[in-house]
Backbone as numpy.savetxt, mean C-alpha at the origin, in Angstrom:
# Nx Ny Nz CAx CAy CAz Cx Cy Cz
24.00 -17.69 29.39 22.72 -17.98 29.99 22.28 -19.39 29.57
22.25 -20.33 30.36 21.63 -21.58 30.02 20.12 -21.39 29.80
20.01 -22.58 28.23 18.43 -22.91 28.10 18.19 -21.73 26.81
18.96 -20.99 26.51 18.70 -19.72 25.32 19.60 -20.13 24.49
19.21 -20.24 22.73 19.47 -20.91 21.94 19.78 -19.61 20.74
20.91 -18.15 21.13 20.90 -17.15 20.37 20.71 -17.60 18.62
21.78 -18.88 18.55 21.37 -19.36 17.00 19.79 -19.60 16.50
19.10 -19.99 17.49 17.53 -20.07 17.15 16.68 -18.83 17.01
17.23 -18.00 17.79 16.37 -16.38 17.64 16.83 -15.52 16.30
18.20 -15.73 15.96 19.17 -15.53 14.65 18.37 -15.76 13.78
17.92 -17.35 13.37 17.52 -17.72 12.60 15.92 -17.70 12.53
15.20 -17.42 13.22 13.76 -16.50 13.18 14.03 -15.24 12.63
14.63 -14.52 13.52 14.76 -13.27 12.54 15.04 -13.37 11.52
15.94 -14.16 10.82 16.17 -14.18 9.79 15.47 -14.43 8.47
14.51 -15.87 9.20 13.30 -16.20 8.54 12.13 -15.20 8.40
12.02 -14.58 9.32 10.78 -13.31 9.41 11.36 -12.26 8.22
12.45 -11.90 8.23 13.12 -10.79 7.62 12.98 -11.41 6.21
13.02 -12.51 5.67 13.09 -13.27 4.16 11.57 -13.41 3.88
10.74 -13.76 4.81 8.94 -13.62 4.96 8.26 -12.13 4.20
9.02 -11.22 5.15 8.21 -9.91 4.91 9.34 -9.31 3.25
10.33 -9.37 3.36 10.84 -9.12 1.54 9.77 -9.80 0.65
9.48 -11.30 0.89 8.57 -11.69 0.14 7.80 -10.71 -0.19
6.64 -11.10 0.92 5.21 -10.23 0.96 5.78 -8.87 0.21
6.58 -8.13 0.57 6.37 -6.92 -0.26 6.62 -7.00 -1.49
7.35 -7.91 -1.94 7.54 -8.31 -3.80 6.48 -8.55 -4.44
5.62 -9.26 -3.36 4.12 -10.15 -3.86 3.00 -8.65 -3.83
3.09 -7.54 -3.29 2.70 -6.36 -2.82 2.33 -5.47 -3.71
3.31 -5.57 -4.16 3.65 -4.83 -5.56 3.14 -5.24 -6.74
2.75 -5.99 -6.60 1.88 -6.79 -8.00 0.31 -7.08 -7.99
-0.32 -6.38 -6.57 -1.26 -6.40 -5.96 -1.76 -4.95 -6.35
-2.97 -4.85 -6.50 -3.72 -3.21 -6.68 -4.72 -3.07 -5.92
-4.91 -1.97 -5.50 -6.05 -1.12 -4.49 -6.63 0.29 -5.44
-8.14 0.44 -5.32 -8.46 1.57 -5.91 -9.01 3.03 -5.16
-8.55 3.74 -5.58 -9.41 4.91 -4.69 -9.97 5.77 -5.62
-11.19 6.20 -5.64 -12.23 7.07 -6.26 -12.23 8.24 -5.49
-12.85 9.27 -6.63 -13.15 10.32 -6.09 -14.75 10.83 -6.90
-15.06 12.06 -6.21 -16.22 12.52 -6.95 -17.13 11.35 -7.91
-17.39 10.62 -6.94 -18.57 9.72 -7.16 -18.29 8.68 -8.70
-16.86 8.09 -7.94 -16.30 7.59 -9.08 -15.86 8.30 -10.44
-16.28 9.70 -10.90 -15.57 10.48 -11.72 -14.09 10.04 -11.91
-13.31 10.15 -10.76 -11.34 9.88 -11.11 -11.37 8.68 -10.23
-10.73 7.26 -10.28 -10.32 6.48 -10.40 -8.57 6.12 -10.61
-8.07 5.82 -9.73 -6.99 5.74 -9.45 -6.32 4.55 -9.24
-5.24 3.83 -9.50 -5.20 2.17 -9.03 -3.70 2.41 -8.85
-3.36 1.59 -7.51 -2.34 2.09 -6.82 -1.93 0.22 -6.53
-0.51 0.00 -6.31 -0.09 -1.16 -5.99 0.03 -1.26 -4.60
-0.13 -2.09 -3.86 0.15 -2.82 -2.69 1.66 -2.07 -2.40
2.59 -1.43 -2.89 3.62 -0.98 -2.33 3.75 0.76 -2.98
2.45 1.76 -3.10 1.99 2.99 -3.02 2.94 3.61 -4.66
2.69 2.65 -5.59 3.16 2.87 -6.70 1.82 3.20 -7.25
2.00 4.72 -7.81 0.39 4.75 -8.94 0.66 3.85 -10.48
-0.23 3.18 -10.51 -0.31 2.29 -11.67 -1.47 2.86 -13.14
-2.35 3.41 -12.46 -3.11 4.19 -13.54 -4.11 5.17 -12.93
-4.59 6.44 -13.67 -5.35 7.06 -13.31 -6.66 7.18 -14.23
-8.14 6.79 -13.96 -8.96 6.83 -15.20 -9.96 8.22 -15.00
-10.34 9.26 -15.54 -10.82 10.33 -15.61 -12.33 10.13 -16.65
-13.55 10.43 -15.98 -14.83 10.02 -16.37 -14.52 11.48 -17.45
-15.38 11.57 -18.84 -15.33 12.72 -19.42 -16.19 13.83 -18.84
-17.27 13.30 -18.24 -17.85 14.13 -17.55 -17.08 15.17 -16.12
-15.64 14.56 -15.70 -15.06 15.59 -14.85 -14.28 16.56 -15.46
-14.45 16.85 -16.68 -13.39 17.85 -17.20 -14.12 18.59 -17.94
-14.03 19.83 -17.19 -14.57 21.05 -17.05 -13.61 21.97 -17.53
-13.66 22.00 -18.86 -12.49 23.41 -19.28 -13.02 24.52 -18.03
-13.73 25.31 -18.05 -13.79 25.82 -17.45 -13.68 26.20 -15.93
-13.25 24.81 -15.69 -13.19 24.62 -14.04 -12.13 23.52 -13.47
-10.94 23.66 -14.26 -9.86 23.01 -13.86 -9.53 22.39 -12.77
-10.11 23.36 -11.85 -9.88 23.38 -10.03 -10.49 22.79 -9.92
-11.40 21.78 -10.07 -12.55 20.71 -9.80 -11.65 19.47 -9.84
-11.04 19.31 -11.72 -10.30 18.50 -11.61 -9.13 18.28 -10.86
-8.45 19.02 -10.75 -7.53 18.88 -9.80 -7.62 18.38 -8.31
-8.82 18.55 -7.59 -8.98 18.33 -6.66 -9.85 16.72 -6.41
-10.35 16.54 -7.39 -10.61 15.29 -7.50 -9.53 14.51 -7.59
-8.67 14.64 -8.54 -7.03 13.59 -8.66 -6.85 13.65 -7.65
-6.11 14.64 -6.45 -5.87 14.88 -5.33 -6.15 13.84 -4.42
-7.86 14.16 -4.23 -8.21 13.40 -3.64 -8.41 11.66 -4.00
-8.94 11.50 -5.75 -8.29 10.23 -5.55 -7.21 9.25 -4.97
-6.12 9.95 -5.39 -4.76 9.96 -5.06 -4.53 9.21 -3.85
-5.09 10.23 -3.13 -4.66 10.02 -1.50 -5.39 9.13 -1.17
-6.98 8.55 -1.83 -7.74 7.33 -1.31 -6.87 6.42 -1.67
-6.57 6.29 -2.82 -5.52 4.92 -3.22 -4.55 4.69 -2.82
-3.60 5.73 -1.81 -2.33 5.36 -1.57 -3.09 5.17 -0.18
-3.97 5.41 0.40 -4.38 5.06 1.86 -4.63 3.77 2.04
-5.49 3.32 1.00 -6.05 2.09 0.75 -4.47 0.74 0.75
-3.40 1.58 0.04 -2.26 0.74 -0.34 -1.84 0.73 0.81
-1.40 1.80 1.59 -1.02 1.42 2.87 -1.00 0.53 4.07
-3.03 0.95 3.97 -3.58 0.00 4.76 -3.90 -1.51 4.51
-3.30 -1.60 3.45 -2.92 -3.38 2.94 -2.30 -3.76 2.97
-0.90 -2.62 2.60 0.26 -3.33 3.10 0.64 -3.94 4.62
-0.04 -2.81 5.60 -0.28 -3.61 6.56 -0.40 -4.36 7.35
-1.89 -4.85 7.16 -2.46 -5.39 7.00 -2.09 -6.96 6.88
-1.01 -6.78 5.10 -1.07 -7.92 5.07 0.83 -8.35 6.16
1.67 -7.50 6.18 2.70 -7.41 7.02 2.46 -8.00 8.81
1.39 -7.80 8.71 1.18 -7.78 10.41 1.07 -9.13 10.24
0.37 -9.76 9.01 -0.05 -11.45 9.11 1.40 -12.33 9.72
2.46 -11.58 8.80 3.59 -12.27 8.79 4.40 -11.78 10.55
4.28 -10.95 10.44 5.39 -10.34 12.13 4.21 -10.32 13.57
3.06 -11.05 13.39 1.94 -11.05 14.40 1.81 -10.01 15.10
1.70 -8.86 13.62 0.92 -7.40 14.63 2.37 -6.79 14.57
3.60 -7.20 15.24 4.77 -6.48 15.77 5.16 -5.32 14.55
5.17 -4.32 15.28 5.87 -2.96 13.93 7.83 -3.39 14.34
8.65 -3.62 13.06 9.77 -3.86 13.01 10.21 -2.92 12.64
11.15 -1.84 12.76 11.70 -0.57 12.04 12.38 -1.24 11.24
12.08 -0.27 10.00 12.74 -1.08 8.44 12.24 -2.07 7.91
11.15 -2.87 8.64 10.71 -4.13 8.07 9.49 -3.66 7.40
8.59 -3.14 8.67 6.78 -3.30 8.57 6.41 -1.83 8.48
């Protein structure tokens, strides 16, 4: 096909594909928090859905009511890895303009 330069599209992809490895190295060293029960559990999650720490107010631990706590982690949990997700994203889309890449984004 004249006027199509396959070595030039090669080498975009290629560049995009070395772009987004970045960003997710840089991702990972990045934190997002998700709370629960009115900040009680506290959770801090990396930019690539690694839990990094969990902080527990003394006031949520209820010998007597375990099931409280538990459901608070829970739900922390899942705010922080949502939050990580939606950053990773976020910040992925900056690099591939929006485009979802299977395996990449």
């Amino acid at each position: 096909m004249p006027g199509i330069d396959l070595n030039y599209f090669i080498r975009q992809a290629n560049k995009l594909t070395k772009d987004i490895e970045e960003r997710k190295k840089a991702l990972a060293e990045e934190t997002v928090e998700g709370k629960s029960g009115d900040g009680l559990v506290t959770v801090v999650a990396s930019g690539t859905q690694e839990i990094k720490s969990i902080k527990i107010d003394p006031k949520a631990i209820d010998p007597a009511d375990p099931g409280m706590l538990e459901d608070l982690l829970t739900a922390a949990v899942n705010a922080a890895l949502t939050q990580s997700r939606d950053h990773m994203q976020k910040e992925l889309a900056k690099i591939s303009g929006g485009v979802k890449i299977p395996g990449l984004t």
